[in-house]
Every structure is written in C-alpha cells, then in structure tokens.
C-alpha positions, 0 to 999 in steps of 0.5 A: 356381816351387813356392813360388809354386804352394803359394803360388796354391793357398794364397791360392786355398783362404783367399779360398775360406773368405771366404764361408763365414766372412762367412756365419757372421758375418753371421746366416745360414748357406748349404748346398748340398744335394741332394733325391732325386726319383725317377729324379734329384736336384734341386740346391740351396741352403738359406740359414737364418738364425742360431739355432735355431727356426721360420723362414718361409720362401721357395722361389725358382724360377728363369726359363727356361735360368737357374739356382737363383742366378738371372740375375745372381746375384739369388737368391743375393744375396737369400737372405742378405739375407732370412735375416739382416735378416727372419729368413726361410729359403731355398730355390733349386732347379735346375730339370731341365736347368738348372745344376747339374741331371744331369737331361734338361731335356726331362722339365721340361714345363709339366704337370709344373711346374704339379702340383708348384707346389701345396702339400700342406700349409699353415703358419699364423702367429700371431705378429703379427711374422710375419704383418706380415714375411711379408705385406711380403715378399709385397708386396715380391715383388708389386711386384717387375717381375722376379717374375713369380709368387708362391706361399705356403702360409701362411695367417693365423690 
C-alpha cells in the first residue's frame, strides 16, 4: 500500500511538471504573480514569450462571476498561443471576488472598473512587423462574438 502511495504521489508531481516543461519548450513562459492594490492583491497570470526585449502586450479581462483563465479555459488557452506564435505577452487578472481574489467582490463597482480601464500612459510602435501584428490582434479581437470590449494604449507613429 505504501508503494503504491509513493507511487500516486510521484506520477502526480511529474505530470504536474508537464505544463511547465511544454511551457518552456514551447517559446512562452507563464508565471502566477500577485500585484499589490491597496488594501489587497490582485491574482494573476503573466504569459512572455521566449527571449529577451520588448513585447506588445494584452491585458484579459474576464466577464462577470468568471475567472482570470475565463470561461472555458479561453484565456488561459489564448495566452500561449499569442506568446508563442505573435510574440505578444500577457496579463489575466482576477477581478475582486472572483478566483483567486481574497477580496469582498462588493468593493468591484461599475465606477471602479470604468476609472481603472483608462491608461496612464501610451506606448507607440514603429516597427512595421508591430504595427501590422497588433493591429491583426486588434481586428481579430473585434471581430471576435465573445469580446465584448477591446482596449489598447498604443498609438502608431
């Protein structure tokens, strides 16, 4: 019977290593992080594709009563796919009260979420491979029936 614990537990903590190993192999990297925000932290998930510079990048916002990997997993199967085959980054945020969050979801309120959704500042691309890759992320986005908002802080040179 021991044997065949040690054996569970082991066989649980290596598949548990697939997705990270995939991850690495794959071009993209994914890190659960936490971002201080006042009075609590804001649960999330930073996906960067592989190697070193400047990424464009998108923040996903999950709908109501879901979750930062969104209903059906849709984020959380995005995210790689933007990182690895565009190039672009990540971010997928808990909302107050919602997965992860610790918070009371009574303090998210429609003002809070309509102040905190403009950008404080804006990012402008040159680069002509950039431009052309964000604005068919952007189209894609758009025409997408289950996003219903898409916001962006760059602006084209």
């Amino acid at each position: 019977m021991k044997k065949a614990l040690a054996f569970l537990c082991a066989l649980t903590l290596c598949l548990g290593m697939i997705p990270a190993a995939m991850a690495s192999e794959a071009g993209y990297t994914e890190t659960v992080v936490s971002i201080p925000n006042g009075d609590h932290e804001i649960p999330a998930t930073v996906c960067m594709p592989a190697g070193e510079g400047k990424f464009p990048a998108v923040v996903m916002l999950h709908g109501t009563a879901s979750n930062r990997d969104e209903a059906g997993n849709g984020y959380k199967m995005a995210a790689p796919v933007l990182a690895e085959k565009y190039g672009v980054a990540t971010i997928r945020i808990d909302f107050m009260g919602n997965g992860d969050s610790t918070a009371d979801y009574m303090g998210y309120t429609f003002e809070s979420a309509e102040i905190e959704m403009v950008p404080q500042n804006y990012i402008t691309m040159t680069g002509e491979d950039d431009v052309r890759s964000m604005t068919k992320l952007l189209d894609m986005l758009e025409d997408n029936e289950d996003v219903q908002n898409v916001w962006h802080n760059w602006q084209q040179d």
